[in-house]
Each structure stands twice: as C-alpha cells, then as structure tokens.
PLY file of the C-alpha trace (Angstrom):
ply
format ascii 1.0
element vertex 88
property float x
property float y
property float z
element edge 87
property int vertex1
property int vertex2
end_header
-13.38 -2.95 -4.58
-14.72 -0.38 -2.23
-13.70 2.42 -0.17
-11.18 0.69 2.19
-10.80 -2.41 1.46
-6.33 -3.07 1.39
-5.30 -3.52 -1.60
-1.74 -3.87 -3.25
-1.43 -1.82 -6.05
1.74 -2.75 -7.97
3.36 -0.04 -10.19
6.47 0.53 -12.84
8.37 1.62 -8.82
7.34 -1.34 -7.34
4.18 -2.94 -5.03
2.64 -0.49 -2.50
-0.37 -1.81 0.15
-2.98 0.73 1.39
-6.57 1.11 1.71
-8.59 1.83 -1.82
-9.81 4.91 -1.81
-10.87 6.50 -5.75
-10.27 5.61 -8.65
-10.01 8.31 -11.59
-8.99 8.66 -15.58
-6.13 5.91 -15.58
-5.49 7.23 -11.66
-5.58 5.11 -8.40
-5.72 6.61 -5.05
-5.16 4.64 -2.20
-5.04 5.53 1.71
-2.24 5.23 4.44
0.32 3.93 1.72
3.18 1.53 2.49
5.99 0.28 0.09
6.86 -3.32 0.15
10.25 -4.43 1.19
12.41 -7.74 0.90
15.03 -8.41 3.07
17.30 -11.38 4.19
14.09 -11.86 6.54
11.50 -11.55 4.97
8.69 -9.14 3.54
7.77 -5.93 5.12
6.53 -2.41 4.94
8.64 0.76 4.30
7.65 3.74 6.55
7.15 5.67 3.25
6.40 5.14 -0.25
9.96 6.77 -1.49
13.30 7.46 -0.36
12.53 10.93 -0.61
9.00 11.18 0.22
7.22 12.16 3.91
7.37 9.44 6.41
3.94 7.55 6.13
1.75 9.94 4.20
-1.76 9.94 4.24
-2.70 9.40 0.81
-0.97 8.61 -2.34
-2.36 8.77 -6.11
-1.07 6.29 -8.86
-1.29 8.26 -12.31
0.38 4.63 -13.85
0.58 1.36 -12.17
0.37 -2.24 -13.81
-2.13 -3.84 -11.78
-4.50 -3.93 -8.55
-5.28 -6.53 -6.46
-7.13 -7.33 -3.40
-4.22 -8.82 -0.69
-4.67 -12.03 0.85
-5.70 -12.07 4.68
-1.79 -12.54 6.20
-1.11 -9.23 4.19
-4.24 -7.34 5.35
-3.48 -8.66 8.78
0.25 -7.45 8.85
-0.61 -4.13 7.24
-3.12 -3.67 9.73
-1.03 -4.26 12.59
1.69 -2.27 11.14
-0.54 1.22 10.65
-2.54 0.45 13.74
0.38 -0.50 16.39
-2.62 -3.17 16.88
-1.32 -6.51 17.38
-4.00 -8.51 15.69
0 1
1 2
2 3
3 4
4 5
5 6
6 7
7 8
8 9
9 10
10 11
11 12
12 13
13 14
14 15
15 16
16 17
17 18
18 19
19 20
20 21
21 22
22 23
23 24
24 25
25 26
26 27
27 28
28 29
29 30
30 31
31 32
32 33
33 34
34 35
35 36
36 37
37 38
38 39
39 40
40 41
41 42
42 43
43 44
44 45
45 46
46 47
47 48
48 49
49 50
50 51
51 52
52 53
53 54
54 55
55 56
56 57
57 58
58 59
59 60
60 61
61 62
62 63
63 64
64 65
65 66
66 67
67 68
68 69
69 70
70 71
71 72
72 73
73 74
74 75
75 76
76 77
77 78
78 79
79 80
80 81
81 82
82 83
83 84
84 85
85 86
86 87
C-alpha cells in the first residue's frame, strides 16, 4: 500500500474506509475516515467513525484492528464520491 491509496481497515468496532496514510508499532493511520453502515438499503458511509466522535474527522489511528485490505473499485468509487461531493 502507499500513501493514499482507500483502503478498508476492519477493526474489533467494526470496518472503516479511508485513505492509507502510516503505518506504526501495531498502529494504522488512515485519512478522511468513514464507518461502514448496513441498512434495509444497502451499504453506506457514516459521517463519523463513532457515535460520539467529530463529524468526519481528518485522520484516525488504529492502535488494534484485525485486518487491512485494499477495497474493490465500486467501494473506492462510492467513497470517493461521498468525501468529494464528486459524482464520479
């Protein structure tokens, strides 16, 4: 992975898509962060990463998460279009 690329990083809270930014000792950092979401509709992306947290942060650092994966091009595409306003 390099800087940027989107990337889904799923953790112990759940799956989260951003853009990679560092890695560290047994950390992960990635860029404009969005939770997943299921509904009766259909996957999306929370405007946060918590129910608590600030309305789409900037950044976000993973001290423990199971697994990180590149995302497959409809997920890079709707991610884009959903931190951009960019319809794509």
């Amino acid at each position: 992975m390099k800087k940027g690329d989107v990337v889904s990083v799923v953790s112990l809270a759940g799956e989260f898509v951003g853009k990679f930014n560092a890695t560290g000792a047994g950390t992960i950092t990635i860029d404009d962060p969005r939770m997943l979401v299921q509904n009766e509709t259909g996957m999306g992306f929370a405007q946060g990463i918590c129910v608590t947290g600030k309305s789409n942060p900037d950044e976000v650092t993973f001290a423990s998460y199971v697994f990180v994966t590149p995302v497959n091009e409809d997920i890079e595409k709707a991610y884009r279009q959903a931190t951009s306003g960019l319809v794509l």
